[in-house]
DRENBA-505009 format. One line per 4 residues: number of its first residue (from 1); their letters; for each residue z, x, y of C-alpha. Coordinates in nm, 3 decimals, padded with zeros to 5 digits. Each point is the difference from the previous one (the first is absolute). Layout:
REM DRENBA-505009
NUM> a> Z X Y; ...
REM end
This chain:
REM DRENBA-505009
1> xxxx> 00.969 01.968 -01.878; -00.078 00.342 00.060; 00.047 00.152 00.324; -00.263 00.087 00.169
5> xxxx> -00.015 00.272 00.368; -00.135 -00.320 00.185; 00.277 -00.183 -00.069; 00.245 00.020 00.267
9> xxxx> -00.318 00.112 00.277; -00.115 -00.180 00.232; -00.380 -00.085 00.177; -00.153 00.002 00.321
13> xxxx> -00.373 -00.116 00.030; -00.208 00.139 00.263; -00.307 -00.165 00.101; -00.137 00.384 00.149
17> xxxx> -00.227 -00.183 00.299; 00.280 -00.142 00.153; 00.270 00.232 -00.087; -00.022 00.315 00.299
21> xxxx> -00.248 00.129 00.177; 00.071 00.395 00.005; -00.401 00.091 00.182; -00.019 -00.251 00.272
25> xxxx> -00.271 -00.187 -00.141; 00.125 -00.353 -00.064; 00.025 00.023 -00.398; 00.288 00.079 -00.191
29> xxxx> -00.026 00.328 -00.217; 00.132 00.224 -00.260; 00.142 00.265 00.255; 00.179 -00.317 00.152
33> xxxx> 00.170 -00.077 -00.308; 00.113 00.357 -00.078; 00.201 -00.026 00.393; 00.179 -00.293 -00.098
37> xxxx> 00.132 00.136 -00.363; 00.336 00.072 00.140; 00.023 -00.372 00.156; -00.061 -00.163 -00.366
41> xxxx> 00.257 00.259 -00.139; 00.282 -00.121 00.247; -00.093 -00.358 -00.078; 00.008 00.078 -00.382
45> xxxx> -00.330 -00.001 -00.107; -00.058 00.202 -00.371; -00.387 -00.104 -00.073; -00.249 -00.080 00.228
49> xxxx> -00.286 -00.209 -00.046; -00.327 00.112 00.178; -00.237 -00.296 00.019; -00.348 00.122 -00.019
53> xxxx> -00.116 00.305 00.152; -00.283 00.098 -00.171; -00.376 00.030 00.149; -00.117 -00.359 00.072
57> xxxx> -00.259 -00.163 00.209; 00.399 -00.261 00.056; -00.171 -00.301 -00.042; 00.318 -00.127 -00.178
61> xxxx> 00.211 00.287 00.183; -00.064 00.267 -00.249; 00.025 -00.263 -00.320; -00.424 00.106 -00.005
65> xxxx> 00.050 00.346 -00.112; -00.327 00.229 -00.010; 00.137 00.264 -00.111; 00.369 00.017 -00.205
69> xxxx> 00.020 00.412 00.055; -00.056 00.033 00.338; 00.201 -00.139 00.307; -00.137 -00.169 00.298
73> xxxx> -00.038 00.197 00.305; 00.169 -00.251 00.222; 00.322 00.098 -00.186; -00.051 00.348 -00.034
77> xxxx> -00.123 00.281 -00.265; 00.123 00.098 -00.350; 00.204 00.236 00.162; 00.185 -00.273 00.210
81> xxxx> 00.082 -00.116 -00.318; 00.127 00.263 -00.184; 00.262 00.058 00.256; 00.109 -00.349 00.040
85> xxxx> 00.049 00.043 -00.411; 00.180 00.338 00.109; 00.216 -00.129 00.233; 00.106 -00.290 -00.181
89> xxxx> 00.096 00.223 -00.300; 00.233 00.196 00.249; 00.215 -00.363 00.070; 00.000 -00.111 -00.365
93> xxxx> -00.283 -00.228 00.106; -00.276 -00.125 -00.312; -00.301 -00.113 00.136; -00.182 -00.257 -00.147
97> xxxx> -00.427 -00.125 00.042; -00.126 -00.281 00.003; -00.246 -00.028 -00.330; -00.271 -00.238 00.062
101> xxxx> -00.242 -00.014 -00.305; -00.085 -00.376 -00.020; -00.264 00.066 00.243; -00.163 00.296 00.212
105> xxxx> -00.214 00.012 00.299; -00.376 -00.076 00.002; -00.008 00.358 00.199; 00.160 00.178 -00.325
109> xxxx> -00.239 00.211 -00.139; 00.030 -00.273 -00.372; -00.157 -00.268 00.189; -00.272 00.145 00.194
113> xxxx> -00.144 00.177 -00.337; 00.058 -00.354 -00.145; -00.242 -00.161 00.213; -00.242 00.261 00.007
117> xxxx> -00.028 -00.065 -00.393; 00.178 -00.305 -00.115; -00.082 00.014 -00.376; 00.141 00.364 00.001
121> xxxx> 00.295 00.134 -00.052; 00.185 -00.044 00.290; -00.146 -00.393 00.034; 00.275 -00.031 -00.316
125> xxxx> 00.278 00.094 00.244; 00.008 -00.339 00.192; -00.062 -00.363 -00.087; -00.380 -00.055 00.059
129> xxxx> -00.129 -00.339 -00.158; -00.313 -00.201 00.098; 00.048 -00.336 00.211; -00.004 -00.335 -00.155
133> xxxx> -00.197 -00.251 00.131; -00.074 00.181 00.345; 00.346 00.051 00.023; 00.250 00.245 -00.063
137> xxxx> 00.118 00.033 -00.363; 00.325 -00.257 00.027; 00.136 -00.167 00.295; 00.323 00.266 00.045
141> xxxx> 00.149 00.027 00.331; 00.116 00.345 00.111; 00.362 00.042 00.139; -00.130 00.029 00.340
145> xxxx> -00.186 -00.314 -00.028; -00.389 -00.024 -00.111; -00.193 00.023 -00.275; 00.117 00.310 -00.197
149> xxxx> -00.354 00.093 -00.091; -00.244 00.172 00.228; -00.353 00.099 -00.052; -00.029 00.370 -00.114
153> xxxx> -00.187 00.186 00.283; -00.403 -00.020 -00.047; 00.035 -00.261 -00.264; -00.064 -00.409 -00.008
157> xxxx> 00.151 -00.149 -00.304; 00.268 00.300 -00.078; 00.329 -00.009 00.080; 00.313 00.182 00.026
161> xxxx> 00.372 -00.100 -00.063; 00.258 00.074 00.327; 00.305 -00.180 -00.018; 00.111 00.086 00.297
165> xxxx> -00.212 00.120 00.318; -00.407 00.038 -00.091; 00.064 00.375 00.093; 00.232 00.017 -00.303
169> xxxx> -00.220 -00.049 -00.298; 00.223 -00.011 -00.325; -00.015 00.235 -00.223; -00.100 -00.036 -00.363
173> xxxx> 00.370 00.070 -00.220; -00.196 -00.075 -00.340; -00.197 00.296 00.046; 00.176 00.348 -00.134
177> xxxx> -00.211 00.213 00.177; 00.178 -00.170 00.326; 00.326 00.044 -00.090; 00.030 00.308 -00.104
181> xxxx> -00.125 00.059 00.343; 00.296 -00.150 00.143; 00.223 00.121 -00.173; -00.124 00.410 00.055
185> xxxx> 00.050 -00.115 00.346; 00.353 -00.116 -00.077; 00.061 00.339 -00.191; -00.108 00.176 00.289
189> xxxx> 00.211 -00.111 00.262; 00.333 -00.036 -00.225; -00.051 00.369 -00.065; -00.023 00.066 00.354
193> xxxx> 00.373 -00.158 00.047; -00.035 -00.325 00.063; 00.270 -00.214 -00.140; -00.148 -00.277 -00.119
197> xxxx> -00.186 -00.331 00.138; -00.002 -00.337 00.111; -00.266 -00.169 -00.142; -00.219 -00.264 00.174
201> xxxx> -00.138 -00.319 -00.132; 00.036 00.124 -00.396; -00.009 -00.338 -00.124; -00.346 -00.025 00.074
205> xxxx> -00.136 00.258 -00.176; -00.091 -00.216 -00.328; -00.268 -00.304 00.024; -00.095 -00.286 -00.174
209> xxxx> -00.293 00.164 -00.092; -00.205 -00.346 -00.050; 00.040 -00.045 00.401; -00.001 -00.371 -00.017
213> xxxx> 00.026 -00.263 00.266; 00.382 -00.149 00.082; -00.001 -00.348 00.208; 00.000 00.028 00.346
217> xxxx> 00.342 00.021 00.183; -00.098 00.027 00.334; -00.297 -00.192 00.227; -00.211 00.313 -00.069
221> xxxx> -00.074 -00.064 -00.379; 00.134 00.284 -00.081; 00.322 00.110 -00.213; 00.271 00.220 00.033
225> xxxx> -00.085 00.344 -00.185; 00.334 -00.012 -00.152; -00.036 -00.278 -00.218; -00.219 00.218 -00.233
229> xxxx> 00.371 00.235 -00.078; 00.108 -00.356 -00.180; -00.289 00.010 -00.291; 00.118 00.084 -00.328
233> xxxx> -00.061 00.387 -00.111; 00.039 00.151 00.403; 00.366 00.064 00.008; -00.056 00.161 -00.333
237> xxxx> -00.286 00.196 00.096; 00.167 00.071 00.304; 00.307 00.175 -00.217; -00.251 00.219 -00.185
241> xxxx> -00.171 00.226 00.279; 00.408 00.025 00.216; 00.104 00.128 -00.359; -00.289 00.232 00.009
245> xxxx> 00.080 00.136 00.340; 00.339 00.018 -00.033; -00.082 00.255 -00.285; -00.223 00.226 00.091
249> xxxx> 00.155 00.014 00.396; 00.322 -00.159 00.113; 00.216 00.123 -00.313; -00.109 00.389 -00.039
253> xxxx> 00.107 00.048 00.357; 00.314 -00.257 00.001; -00.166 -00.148 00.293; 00.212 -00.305 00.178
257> xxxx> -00.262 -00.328 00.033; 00.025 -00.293 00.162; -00.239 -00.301 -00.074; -00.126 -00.275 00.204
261> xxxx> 00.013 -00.267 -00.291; -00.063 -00.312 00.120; -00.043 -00.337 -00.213; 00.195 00.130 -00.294
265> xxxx> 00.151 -00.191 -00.333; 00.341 00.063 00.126; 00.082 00.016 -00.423; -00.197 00.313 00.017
269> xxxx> 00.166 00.178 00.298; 00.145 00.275 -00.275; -00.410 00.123 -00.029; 00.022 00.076 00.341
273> xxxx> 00.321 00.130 00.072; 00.235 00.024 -00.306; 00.110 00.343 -00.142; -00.378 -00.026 -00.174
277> xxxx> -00.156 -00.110 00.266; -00.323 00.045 00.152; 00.198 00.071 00.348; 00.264 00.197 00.118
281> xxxx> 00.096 -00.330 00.226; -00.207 -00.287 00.189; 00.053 -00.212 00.304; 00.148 -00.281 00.028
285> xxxx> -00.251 -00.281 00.186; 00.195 -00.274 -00.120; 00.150 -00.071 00.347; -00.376 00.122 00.195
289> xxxx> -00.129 -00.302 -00.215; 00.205 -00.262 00.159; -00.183 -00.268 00.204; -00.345 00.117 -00.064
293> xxxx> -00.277 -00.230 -00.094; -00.338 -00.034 -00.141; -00.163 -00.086 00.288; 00.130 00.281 00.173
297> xxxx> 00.209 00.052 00.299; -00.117 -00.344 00.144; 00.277 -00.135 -00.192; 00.219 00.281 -00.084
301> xxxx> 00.384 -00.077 00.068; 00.258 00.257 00.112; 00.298 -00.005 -00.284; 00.364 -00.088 00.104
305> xxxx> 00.228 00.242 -00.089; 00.140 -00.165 -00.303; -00.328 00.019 -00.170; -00.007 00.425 00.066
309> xxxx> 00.302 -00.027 -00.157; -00.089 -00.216 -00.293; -00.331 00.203 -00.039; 00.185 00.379 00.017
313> xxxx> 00.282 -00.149 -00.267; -00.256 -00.157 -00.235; -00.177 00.316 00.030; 00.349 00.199 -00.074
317> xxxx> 00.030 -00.185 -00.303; -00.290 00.046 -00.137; 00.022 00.350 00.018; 00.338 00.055 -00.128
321> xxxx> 00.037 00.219 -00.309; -00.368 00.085 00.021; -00.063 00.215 00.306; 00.021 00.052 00.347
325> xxxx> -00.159 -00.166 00.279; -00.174 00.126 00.350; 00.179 -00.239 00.275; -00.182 -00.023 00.273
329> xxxx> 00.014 -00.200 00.346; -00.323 00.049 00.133; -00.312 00.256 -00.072; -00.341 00.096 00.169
333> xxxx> -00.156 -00.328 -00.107; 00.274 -00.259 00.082; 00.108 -00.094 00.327; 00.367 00.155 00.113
337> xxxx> 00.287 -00.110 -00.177; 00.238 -00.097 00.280; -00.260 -00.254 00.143; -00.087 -00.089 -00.408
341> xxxx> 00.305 -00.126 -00.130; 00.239 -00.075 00.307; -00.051 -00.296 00.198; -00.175 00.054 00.352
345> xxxx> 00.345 -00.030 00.257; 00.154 00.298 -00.251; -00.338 00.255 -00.011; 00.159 00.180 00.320
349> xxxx> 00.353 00.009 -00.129; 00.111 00.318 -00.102; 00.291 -00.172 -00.215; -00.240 -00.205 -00.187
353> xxxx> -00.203 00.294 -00.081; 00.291 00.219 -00.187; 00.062 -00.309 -00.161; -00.334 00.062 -00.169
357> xxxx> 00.004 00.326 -00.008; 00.286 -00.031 -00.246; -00.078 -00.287 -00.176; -00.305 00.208 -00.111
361> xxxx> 00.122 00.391 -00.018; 00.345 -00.092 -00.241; -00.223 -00.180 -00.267; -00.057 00.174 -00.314
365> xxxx> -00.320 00.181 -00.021; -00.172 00.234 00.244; 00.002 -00.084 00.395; -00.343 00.085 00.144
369> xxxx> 00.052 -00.034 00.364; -00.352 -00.007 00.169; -00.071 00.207 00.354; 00.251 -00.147 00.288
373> xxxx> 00.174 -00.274 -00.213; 00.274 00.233 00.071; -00.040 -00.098 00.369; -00.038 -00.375 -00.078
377> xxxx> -00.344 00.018 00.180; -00.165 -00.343 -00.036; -00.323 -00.167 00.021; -00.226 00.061 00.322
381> xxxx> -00.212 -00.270 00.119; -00.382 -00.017 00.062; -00.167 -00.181 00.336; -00.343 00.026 -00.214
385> xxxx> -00.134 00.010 -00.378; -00.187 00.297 00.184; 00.311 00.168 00.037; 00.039 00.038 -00.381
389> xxxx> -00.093 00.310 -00.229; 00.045 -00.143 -00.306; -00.216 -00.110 -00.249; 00.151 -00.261 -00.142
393> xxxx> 00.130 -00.203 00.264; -00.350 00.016 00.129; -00.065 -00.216 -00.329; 00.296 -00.215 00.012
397> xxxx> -00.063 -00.107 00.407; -00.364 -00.114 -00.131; 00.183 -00.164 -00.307; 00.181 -00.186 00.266
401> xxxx> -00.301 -00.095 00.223; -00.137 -00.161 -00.300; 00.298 -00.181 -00.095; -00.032 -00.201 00.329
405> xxxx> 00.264 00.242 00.215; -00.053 00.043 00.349; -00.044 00.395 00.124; 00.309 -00.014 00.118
409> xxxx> 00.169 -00.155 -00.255; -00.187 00.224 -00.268; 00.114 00.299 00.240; 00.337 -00.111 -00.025
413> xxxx> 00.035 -00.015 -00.421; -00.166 00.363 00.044; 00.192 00.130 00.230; 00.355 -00.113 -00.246
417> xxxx> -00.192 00.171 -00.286; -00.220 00.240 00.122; 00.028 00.364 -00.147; -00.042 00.159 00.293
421> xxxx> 00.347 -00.184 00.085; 00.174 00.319 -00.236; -00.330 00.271 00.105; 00.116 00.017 00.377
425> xxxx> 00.107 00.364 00.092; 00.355 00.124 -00.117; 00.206 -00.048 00.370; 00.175 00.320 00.013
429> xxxx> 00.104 -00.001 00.397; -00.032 -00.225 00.351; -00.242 00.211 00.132; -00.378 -00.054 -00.003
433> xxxx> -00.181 -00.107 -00.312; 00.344 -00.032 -00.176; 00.031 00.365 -00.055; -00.265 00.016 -00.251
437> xxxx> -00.275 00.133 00.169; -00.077 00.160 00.318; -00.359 -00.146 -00.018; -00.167 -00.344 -00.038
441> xxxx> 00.151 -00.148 -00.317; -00.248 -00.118 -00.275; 00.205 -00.346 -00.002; 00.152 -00.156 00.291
445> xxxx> 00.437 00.072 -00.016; 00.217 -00.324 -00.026; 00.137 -00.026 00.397; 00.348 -00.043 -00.135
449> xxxx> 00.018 00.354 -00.047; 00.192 00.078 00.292; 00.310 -00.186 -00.155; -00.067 00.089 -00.348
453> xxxx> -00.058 00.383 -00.076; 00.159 00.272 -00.215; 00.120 00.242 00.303; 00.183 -00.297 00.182
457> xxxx> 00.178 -00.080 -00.403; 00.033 00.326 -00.044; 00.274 00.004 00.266; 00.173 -00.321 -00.054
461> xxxx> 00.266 00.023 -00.304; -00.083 -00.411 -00.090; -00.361 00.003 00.009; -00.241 -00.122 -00.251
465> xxxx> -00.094 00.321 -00.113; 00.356 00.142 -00.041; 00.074 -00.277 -00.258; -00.269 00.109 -00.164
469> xxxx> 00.168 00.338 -00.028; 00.310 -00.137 -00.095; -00.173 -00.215 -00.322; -00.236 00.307 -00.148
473> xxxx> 00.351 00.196 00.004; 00.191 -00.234 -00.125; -00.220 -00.010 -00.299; -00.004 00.357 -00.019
477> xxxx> 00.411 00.063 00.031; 00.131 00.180 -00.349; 00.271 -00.285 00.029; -00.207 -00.338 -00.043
481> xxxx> -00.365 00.171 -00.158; 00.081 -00.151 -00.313; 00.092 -00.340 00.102; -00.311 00.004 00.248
485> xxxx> -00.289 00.162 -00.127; 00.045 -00.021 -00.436; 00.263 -00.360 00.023; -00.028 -00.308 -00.067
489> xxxx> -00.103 -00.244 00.279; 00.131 -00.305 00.024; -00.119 -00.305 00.206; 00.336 -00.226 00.101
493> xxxx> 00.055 -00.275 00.265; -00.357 -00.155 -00.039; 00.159 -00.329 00.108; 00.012 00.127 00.325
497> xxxx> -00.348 -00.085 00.201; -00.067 00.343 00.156; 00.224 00.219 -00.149; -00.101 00.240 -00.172
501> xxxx> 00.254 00.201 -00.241; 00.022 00.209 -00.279; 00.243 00.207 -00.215; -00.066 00.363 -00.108
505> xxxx> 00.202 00.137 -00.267; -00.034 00.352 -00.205; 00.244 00.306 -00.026; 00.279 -00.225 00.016
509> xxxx> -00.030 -00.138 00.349; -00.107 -00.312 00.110; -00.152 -00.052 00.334; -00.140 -00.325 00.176
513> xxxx> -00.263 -00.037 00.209; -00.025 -00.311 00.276; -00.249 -00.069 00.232; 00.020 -00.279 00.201
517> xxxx> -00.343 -00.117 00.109; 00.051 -00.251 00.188; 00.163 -00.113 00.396; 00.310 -00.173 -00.161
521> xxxx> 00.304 00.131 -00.046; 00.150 -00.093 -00.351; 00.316 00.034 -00.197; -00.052 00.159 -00.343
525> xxxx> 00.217 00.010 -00.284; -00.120 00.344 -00.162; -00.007 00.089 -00.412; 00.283 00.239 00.040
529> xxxx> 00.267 00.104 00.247; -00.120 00.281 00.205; 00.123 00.392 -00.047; -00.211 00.141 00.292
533> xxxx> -00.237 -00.058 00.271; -00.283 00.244 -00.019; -00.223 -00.091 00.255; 00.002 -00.312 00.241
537> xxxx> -00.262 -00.063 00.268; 00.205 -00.121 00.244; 00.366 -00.024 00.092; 00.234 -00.224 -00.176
541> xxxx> -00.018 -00.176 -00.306; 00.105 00.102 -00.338; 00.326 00.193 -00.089; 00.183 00.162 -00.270
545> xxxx> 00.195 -00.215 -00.208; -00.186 -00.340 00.068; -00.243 -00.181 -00.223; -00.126 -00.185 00.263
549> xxxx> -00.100 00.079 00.345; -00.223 -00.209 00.289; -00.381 00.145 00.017; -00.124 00.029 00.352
553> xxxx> -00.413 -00.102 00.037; -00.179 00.321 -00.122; 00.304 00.174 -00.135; -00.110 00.205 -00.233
557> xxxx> 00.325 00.199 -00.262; 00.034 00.220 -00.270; 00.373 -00.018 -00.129; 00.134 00.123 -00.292
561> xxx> 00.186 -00.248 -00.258; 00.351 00.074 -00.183; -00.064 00.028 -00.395
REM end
């Protein structure tokens, strides 16, 4: 495979809102970001990626983009973001957008001439089709629960498509005139020196054009959007206009992408992200998938730590020898990793947490760490459904209502899945509002941020956030890059409930990862005898010359084998 300058980087997502407050005013901004550039360099941060910041009426949190050139005032000016792009050049820092071209705002400009005319021009940029039997065109749910038609404004039998919130209408991908739109937009802010982009909800941009009904999966007679991405002829269609953009944007500027791809053929992974692909990389949602459910949260399950392990190594295998990966813990719309995947008497251990940290950081592929992971922050909890921002746990808590749930006990799946659980502000500090802003913050802060902040890890040599250092360098150090970032990984010990282990080998070294997730101690027998410890979370353990050694609950090692 050909080496690529992404390679050996590694991410950092900021959600903006949440992120710091630099004007007192409750929102996270751009200027905010630019003060903290020397905080993601000591961590080891090489690309940032800035969740949306463009103007939006943030019906969806800036997903509902009215206008792709401008940015919104709440997070600055142009300007703003021109230095941030300045700065960030200064620390070897690549910025990357967020490209969101499934769907746009019903403020952007496209929409509102739309409905003014909808048999002109701009009426063949979204999905307008009349009703069917006094109903909407097919019985689609949206992903935030609903139908996933709405009436086009001044109109009784015409519809428009939104998969997502009815302030996002989709836009129409079969029509040229639209994307070459899109991508002069993409031209024009690649030339301005942004890296590249992480790009939202791609998959959806290709219907089944004949919009027909799918049986009912839920008590609302409706059906899951997604079902449609199954008919015969989407994928391919699908293939055709990521081929197109890839052309005439990403490749001319060398631009680093990152797709949201869910519901993929994995026997077609090497469109996406193979040395032809249509991506630079995408994430990995195998282990975000686990426990989830038709019917929603209602009867969502959190996953033991055996299955994340099962999911990230079945996901390792299917990518080996045809690209690399995004490995991610958590993002902006899944709830925090530590209280995800670790049972609930280990979400406040710090051990437990390095334990994921490395289970995730070592594997092959790129480690996108998402706004104060590093600090292990967890979920939050809400006292009312009124307490929540968010969109679609607004839909989920009435998904629960309906499925017979109590209030409280609908609150309670919400508040374990909730996005707002990872859209909490950033705790930097003890002191009032966590540090992040000397107003009223937009979102309430999680109380436990007077135990869990970056100034009090900052000072303490075996926080959470100093592993974190320790893993990005390790990945980075001249001496095990090639075993690390371009070698082979390795899944070993799988008879071992909880553990999860790996080998990395390249440049003629030979280094194994082991994590043990779980609260028991347990004696392995290891594939090799062991050279050197590189890094061990806590104190005893392994040692040079053994090929055995007794793992402590959450011990999490990287050793390096004799050849």
């Amino acid at each position: 495979m050909e080496r690529q300058w992404w390679h050996n980087k590694a991410a950092y997502q900021i959600w903006p809102k949440s992120f710091y407050d630099s004007n007192g005013d409750g929102v996270g901004d751009l200027p905010g970001i630019t003060a903290k550039l020397d905080y993601l360099k000591d961590l080891g941060v090489d690309i940032i990626w800035l969740s949306p910041v463009y103007q939006s009426p943030l019906a969806d949190q800036g997903y509902d983009i009215s206008d792709y050139q401008a940015i919104d005032p709440r997070f600055g000016t142009m300007e703003d973001m021109d230095r941030l792009l300045e700065e960030a050049r200064k620390r070897d820092i690549r910025l990357v957008m967020d490209l969101v071209v499934n769907h746009c705002s019903d403020e952007h400009i496209w929409f509102k001439k739309a409905v003014e005319d909808p048999e002109g021009p701009y009426g063949q940029y979204f999905y307008f089709r009349k009703g069917k039997n006094g109903k909407p065109p097919c019985n689609w749910r949206g992903y935030f629960g609903g139908s996933a038609w709405s009436l086009v404004p001044g109109q009784s039998d015409l519809y428009y498509l939104h998969l997502f919130h009815e302030k996002q209408p989709d836009l129409n991908w079969e029509n040229p005139a639209l994307r070459r739109e899109i991508y002069n937009m993409i031209n024009w802010w690649l030339d301005k020196g942004v890296a590249g982009f992480r790009i939202d909800a791609i998959v959806n941009i290709k219907k089944d054009l004949a919009f027909r009904d799918y049986p009912a999966d839920r008590p609302d007679g409706l059906s899951d959007c997604r079902r449609m991405l199954s008919e015969p002829g989407v994928a391919e269609g699908l293939g055709d206009f990521l081929e197109e953009m890839k052309r005439e944007t990403f490749a001319p500027h060398k631009a680093f992408t990152v797709g949201e791809v869910f519901d993929t053929d994995p026997a077609r992974l090497a469109e996406f992200i193979g040395p032809e692909g249509h991506f630079s990389t995408m994430f990995d949602f195998a282990p975000t998938c686990l426990g989830k459910d038709a019917q929603g949260w209602a009867r969502a399950k959190q996953p033991t730590t055996t299955q994340y392990r099962d999911a990230c190594f079945g996901s390792q295998r299917q990518a080996a020898g045809v690209g690399f990966l995004a490995n991610i813990i958590e993002n902006h719309d899944e709830p925090r990793g530590v209280s995800q995947y670790l049972p609930k008497d280990a979400q406040d251990n710090e051990r437990a947490k390095t334990c994921l940290a490395t289970a995730s950081v070592l594997l092959r592929g790129i480690p996108f760490l998402y706004q104060g992971q590093e600090l292990g922050m967890t979920n939050t909890r809400f006292e009312r459904i009124e307490d929540v921002d968010d969109v679609s746990t607004h839909g989920e808590y009435a998904a629960c209502l309906a499925l017979g749930l109590t209030e409280a006990q609908a609150l309670d799946a919400c508040a374990q899945y909730s996005r707002d659980n990872a859209r909490t502000p950033v705790q930097w500090t003890d002191g009032e509002n966590a540090g992040f802003t000397t107003g009223t913050p937009w979102i309430g802060v999680n109380p436990n941020y007077t135990r869990i902040n970056a100034r009090e890890q900052q000072a303490r040599p075996d926080s959470v956030l100093n592993w974190y250092k320790k893993l990005l360098a390790l990945r980075k150090d001249p001496r095990w890059e090639e075993a690390l970032v371009w070698g082979d990984c390795e899944p070993v010990l799988e008879e071992e409930e909880g553990l999860m282990a790996y080998r990395r080998t390249g440049g003629g070294k030979t280094l194994l990862v082991v994590c043990n997730l779980s609260e028991l101690p347990r004696s392995l027998a290891l594939p090799g005898t062991i050279r050197q410890v590189l890094l061990n979370s806590q104190e005893g353990g392994p040692q040079p010359g053994f090929d055995r050694y007794a793992a402590q609950p959450w011990q999490a090692v990287v050793l390096e084998l004799e050849q």
